[in-house]
C-alpha positions in Angstrom: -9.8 -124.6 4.3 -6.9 -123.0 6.5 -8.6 -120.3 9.3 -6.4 -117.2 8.8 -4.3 -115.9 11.7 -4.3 -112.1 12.7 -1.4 -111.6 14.1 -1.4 -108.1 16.3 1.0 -105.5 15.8 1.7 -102.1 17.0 0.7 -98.8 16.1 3.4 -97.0 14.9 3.7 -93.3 16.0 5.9 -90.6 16.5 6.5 -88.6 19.6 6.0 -84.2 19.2 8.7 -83.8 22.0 10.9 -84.5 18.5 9.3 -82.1 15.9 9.6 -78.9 18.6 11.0 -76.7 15.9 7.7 -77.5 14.1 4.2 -75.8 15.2 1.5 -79.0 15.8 -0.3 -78.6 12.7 2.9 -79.0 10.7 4.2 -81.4 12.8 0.8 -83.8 12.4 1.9 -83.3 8.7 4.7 -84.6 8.5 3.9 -87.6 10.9 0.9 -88.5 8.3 2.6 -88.0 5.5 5.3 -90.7 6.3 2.4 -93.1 7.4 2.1 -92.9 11.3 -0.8 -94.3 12.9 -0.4 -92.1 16.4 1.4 -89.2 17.9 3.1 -88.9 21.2 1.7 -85.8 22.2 4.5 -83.8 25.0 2.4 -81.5 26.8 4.1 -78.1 27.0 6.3 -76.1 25.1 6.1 -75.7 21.9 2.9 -77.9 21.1 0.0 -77.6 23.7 0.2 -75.7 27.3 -2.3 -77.5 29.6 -2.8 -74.6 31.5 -3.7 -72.1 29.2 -6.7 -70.1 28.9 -9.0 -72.1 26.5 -7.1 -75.5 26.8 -10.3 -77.3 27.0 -11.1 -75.8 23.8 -8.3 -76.2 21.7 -8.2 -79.8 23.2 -11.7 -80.8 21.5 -10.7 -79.0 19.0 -7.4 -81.0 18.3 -9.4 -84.6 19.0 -11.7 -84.0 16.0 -8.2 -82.7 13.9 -6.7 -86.1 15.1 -9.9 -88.2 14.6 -9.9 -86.7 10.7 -6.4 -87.5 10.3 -7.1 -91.1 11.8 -4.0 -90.5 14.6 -4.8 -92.3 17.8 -2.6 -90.2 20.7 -0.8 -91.1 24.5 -0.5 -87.8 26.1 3.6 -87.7 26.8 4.2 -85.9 30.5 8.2 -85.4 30.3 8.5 -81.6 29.3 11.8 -80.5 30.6 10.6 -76.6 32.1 6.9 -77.5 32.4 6.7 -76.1 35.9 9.8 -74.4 37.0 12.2 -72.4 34.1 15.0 -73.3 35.9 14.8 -76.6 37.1 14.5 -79.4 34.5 11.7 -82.1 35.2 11.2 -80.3 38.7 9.1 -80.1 40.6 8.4 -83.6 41.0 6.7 -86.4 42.8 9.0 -86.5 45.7 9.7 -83.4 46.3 8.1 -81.4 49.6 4.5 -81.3 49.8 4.1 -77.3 48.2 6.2 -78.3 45.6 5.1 -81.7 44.4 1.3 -80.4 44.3 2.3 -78.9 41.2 3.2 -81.5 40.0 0.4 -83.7 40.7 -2.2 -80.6 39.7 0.4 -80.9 35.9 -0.8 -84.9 36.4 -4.5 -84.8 36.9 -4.6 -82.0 33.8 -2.9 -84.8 31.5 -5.2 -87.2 33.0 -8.3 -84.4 32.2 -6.9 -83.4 28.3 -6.2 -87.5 27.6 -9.9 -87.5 28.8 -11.0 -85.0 25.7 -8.6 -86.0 23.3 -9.6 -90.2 23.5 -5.6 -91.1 24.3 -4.9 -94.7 25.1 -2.9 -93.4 28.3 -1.1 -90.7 30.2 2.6 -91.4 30.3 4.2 -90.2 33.5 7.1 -91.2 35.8 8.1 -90.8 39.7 11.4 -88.1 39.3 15.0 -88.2 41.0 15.3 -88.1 44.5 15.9 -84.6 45.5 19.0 -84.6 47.5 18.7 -85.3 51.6 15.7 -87.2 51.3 15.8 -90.7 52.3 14.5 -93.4 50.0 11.7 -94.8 52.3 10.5 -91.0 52.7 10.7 -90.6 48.8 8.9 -93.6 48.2 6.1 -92.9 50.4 5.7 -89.8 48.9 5.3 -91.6 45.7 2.7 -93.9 46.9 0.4 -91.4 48.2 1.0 -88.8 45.4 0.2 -91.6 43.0 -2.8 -92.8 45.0 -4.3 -89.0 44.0 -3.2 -89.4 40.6 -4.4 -93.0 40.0 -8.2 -91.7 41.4 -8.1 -88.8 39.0 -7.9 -91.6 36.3 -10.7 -93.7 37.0 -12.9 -90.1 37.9 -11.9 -89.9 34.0 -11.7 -93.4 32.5 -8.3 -92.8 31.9 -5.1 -95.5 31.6 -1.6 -94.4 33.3 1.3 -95.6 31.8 3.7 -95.4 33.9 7.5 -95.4 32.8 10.5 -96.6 34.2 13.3 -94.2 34.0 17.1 -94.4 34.4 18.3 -92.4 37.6 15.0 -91.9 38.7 13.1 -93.5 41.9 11.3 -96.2 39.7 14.1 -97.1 37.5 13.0 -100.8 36.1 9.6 -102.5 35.5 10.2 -104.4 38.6 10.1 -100.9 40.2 7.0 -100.0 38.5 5.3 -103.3 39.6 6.5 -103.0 42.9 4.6 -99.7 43.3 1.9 -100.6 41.6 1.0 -103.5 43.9 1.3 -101.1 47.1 -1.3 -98.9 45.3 -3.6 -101.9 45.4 -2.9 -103.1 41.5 -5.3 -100.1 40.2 -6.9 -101.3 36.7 -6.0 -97.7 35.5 -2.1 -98.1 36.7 -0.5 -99.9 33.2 3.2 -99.2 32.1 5.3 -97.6 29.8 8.3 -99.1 28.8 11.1 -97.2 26.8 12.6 -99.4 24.9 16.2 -97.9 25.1 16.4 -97.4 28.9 15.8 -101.4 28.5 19.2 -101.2 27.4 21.1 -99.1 30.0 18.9 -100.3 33.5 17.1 -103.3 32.5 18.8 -106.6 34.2 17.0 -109.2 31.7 17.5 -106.8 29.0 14.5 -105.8 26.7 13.1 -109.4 26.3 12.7 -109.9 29.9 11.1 -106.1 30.8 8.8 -106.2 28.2 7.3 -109.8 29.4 7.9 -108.3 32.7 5.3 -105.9 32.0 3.2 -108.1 29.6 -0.7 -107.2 29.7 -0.3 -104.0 31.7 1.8 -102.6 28.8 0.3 -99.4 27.4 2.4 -97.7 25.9 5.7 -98.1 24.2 8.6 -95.5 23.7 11.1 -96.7 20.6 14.5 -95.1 20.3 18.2 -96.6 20.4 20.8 -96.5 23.3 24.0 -97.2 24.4 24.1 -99.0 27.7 26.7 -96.6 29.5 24.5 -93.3 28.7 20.3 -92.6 28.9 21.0 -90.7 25.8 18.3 -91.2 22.7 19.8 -92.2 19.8 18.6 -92.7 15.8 17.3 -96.6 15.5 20.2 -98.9 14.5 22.8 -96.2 16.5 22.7 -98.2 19.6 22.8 -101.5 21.6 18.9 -102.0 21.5 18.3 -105.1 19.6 15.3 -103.8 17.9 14.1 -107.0 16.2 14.0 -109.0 19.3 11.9 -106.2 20.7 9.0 -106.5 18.0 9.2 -109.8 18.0 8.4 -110.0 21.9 5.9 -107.3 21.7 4.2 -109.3 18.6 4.3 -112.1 21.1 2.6 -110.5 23.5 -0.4 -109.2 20.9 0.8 -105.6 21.7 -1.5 -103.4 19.7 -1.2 -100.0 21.2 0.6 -97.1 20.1 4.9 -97.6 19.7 5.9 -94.1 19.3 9.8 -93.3 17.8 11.4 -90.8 21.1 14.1 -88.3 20.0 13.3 -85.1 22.2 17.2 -84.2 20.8 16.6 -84.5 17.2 14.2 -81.8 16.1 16.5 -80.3 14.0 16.5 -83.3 12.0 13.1 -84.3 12.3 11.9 -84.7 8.5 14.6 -86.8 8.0 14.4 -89.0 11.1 10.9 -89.6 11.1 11.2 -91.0 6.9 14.1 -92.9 8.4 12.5 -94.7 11.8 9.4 -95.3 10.1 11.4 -97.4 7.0 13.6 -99.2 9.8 10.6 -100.2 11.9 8.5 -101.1 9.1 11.1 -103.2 7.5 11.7 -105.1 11.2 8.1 -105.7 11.3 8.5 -107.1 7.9 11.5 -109.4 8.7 9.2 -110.8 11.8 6.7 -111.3 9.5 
């Protein structure tokens, strides 16, 4: 008698920063209907403000909505005008001290509503250098901003992933690792890896990043890229050899949540997410 073989394979999901045209209870609609296993939940406009009057609320309340529609979550913490109208991603981590409190207050409520809702993680990154400050100062900023961030987490038996973004401070895995280590190597500190910034900033390419991050990868980010521009593109659009990514992360026995990322594409979000699900489904098949 041959022993069977389980073979792990992710969960696929699709991220809300790409239905924005749709209110959350239609957009959970449309992801179920296609056969999604998770959501990539963006906190902000449109879909849930984490600084609302009755957040706490509506966040119990949208845990037992997800538990019914059998949708595991990662809380996604790139809104563009989250904390400033006017500014794009600002405040961030290292930014001055007034400034980047905001931004670690934003990080701690993630960490609080991933708490409620069960998520596997909180997504996050470090931000662009703001212009005159020197790298060192920018990092060390990073370090101890993180350090508060990274306690909030274990207070809440929360994961961090933490992703590597093109143009910002922490731009590749080795980055991420890098600050990681200076933070002690904090069970709650896993990664994020995007798998089409693999394309434009990765040295190894997506093979080498995603091993890179091997067992502290928590959460995965699937679109397509070209590797001039950190522009989001359909799957099968780009350079990303999507294949040799599943295959790695089947490798690896990734399980958790690989959510499609098109924060451009709401206008065409029925159609893209019947489309990415059929494309990652049928590379899973090929890989077998």
């Amino acid at each position: 008698m041959t022993a069977s073989t389980t073979i792990a394979r992710p969960v696929l999901g699709y991220g809300t920063n790409g239905l924005a045209d749709h209110p959350l209870g239609a957009a959970l609609e449309v992801v179920q209907a296609h056969g999604y296993g998770a959501i990539a939940l963006t906190l902000g406009h449109p879909h849930f403000d984490p600084f609302a009057d009755g957040w706490r609320g509506r966040a119990e309340v949208l845990r037992r909505d997800l538990d019914a529609r059998g949708l595991r979550v990662v809380v996604e913490t790139g809104g563009r005008y989250v904390l400033d109208p006017f500014r794009k991603h600002r405040p961030n981590l290292l930014d001055d001290d007034a400034e980047a409190d905001e931004r670690v207050a934003f990080l701690v409520r993630a960490v609080e509503t991933a708490a409620i809702l069960g998520a596997d993680c909180v997504s996050l990154w470090s931000g662009v250098r703001p212009d005159g400050v020197d790298p060192d100062v920018a990092w060390r900023r990073l370090v101890e901003r993180m350090a508060v961030v990274v306690t909030a987490a274990r207070a809440h038996g929360v994961r961090l992933g933490f992703e590597p973004e093109p143009g910002m401070l922490v731009e590749t895995v080795a980055d991420a690792l890098r600050l990681r280590a200076e933070l002690g190597d904090p069970r709650e500190f896993g990664l994020t890896v995007d798998l089409g910034h693999c394309v434009v900033v990765e040295p190894g390419g997506v093979e080498a990043a995603l091993r890179a991050a091997g067992d502290l990868l928590v959460n995965v980010q699937v679109d397509d890229m070209l590797p001039h521009a950190h522009e989001h593109l359909e799957l099968g659009t780009g350079a990303l050899d999507l294949d040799l990514a599943f295959r790695t992360l089947a490798e690896l026995g990734y399980d958790g949540v690989a959510a499609v990322e098109l924060p451009r594409h709401s206008h065409a979000a029925p159609r893209l997410v019947r489309e990415s699900i059929a494309r990652l489904n049928d590379v899973i098949g090929r890989i077998g």
